[in-house]
KEKE-268757 format. One record per residue (C-alpha): residue in three letters; x, y, z. Coordinates in steps of 0.05 Angstrom, whole numbers. Example, Ala and Ser with C-alpha at 12.3 -4.5 7.8 and 13.67 -1.06 7.14 Angstrom:
BEGIN
@resn->Ala X->246 Y->-90 Z->156;
@resn->Ser X->273 Y->-21 Z->143;
***
This chain:
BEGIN
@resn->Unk X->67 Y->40 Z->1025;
@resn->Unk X->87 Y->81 Z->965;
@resn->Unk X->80 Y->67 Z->892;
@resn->Unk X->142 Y->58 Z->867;
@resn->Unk X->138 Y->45 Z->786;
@resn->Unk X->107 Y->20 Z->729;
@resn->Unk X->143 Y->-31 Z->682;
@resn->Unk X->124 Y->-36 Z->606;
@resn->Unk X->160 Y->-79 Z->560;
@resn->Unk X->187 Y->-45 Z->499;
@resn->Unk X->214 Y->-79 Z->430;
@resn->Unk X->262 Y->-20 Z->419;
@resn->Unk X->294 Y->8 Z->477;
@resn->Unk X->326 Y->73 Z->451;
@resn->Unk X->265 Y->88 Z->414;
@resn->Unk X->222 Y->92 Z->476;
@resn->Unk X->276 Y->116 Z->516;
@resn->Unk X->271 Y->174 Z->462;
@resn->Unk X->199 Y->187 Z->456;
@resn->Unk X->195 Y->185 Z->532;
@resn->Unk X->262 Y->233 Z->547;
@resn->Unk X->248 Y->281 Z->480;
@resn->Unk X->170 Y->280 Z->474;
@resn->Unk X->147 Y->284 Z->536;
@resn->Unk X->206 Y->309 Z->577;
@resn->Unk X->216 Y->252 Z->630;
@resn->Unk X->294 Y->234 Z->651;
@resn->Unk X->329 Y->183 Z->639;
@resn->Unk X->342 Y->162 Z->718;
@resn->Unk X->381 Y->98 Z->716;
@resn->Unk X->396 Y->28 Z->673;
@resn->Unk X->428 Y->-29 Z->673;
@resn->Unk X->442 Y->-97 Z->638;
@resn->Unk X->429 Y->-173 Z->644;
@resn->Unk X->470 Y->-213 Z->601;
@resn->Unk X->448 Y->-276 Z->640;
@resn->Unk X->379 Y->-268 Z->621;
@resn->Unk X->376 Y->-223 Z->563;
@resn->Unk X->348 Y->-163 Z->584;
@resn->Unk X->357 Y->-91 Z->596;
@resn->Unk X->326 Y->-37 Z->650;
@resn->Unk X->306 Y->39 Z->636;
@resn->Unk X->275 Y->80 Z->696;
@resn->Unk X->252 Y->142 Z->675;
@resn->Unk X->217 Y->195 Z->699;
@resn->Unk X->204 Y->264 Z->727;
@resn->Unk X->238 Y->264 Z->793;
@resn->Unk X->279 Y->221 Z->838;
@resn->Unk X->264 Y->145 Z->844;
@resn->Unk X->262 Y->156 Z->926;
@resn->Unk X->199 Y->204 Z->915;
@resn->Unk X->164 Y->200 Z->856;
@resn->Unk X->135 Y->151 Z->818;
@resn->Unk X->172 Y->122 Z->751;
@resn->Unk X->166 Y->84 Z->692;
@resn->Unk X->205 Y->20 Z->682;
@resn->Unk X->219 Y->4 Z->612;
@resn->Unk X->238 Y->-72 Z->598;
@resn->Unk X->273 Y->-98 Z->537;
@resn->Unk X->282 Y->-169 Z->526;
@resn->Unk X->329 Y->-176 Z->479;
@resn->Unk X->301 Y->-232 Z->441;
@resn->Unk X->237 Y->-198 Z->431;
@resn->Unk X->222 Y->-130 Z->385;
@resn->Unk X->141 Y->-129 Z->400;
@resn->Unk X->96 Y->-146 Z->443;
@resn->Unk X->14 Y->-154 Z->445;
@resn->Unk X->-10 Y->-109 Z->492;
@resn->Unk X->-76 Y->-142 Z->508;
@resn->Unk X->-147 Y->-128 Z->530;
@resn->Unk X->-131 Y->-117 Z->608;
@resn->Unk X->-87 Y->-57 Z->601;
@resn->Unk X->-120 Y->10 Z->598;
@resn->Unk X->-63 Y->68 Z->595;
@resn->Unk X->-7 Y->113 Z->642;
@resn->Unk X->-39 Y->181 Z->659;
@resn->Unk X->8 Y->251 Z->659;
@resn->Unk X->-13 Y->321 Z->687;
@resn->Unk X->5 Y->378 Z->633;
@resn->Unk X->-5 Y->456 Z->638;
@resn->Unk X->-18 Y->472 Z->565;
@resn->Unk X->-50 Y->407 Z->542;
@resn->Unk X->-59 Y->437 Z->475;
@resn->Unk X->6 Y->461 Z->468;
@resn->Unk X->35 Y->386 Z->489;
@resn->Unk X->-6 Y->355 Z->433;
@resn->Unk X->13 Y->404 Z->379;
@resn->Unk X->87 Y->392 Z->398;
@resn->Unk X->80 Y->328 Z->393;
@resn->Unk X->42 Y->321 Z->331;
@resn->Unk X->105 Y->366 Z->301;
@resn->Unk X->146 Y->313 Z->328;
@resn->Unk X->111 Y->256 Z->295;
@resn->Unk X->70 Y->228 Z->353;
@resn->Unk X->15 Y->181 Z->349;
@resn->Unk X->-43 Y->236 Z->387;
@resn->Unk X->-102 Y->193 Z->365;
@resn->Unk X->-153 Y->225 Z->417;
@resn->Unk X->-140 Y->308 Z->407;
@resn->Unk X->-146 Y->350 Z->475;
@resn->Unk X->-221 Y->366 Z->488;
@resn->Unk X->-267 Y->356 Z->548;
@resn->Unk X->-281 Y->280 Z->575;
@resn->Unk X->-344 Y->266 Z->557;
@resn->Unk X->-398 Y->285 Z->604;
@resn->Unk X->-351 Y->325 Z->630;
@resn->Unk X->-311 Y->388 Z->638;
@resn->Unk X->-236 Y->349 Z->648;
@resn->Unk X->-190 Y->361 Z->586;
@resn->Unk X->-160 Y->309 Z->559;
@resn->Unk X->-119 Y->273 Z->504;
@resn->Unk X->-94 Y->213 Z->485;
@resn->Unk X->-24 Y->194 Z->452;
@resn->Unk X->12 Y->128 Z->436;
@resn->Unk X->81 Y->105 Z->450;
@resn->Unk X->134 Y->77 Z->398;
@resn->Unk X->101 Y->8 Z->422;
@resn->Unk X->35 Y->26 Z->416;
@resn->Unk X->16 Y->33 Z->494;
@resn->Unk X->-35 Y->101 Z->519;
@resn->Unk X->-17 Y->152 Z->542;
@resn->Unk X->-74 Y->204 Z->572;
@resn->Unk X->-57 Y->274 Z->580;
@resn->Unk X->-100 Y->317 Z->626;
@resn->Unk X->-99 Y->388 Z->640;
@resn->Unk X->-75 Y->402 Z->709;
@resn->Unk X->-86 Y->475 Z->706;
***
């Protein structure tokens, strides 16, 4: 078994397709339509779909937000400069509401930004 994706469910799809694409440099890999049903499909990512792991971004046509609820907790991404990333994207308007520092307890840097929608994102320095 592999991990293949996870899906979040946007209100604005070009918006997140932006921040994700522009702020924190993932591809746009592949969409597609359902008139049927009312709904469009982003993948995006850093790599391939066949071996890496993506993000599938849902947008219901009928709906422009969503409540993101008490279960959800937030996608993680591996960065080089971590506080580099959240300076860039402070400059581009970003929501970093946790600024890079050590976990705490710990030695780990991290930092934590929000999407258009309001969903975390932790960044943690891989190097």
């Amino acid at each position: 078994m592999r991990f293949l994706h996870t899906m979040l469910r946007v209100g604005n799809l070009d918006r997140s397709i932006t921040f994700y694409t522009e702020l924190l440099g993932m591809k746009l890999l592949r969409s597609s339509e359902n008139k049927d049903y009312r709904y469009t499909l982003a993948f995006i990512g850093y790599g391939d779909e066949d071996s890496n792991t993506v993000l599938e971004l849902t947008h219901n046509w009928d709906e422009d937000s969503y409540d993101i609820g008490t279960a959800y907790g937030h996608i993680a991404l591996g960065v080089d400069d971590i506080y580099q990333v959240c300076e860039q994207l402070k400059a581009k308007g970003a929501d970093v509401y946790r600024d890079a520092g050590p976990v705490k307890g710990g030695s780990t840097v991290i930092a934590f930004v929000r999407d258009p929608d309001g969903y975390a994102i932790e960044l943690i320095q891989t190097t």
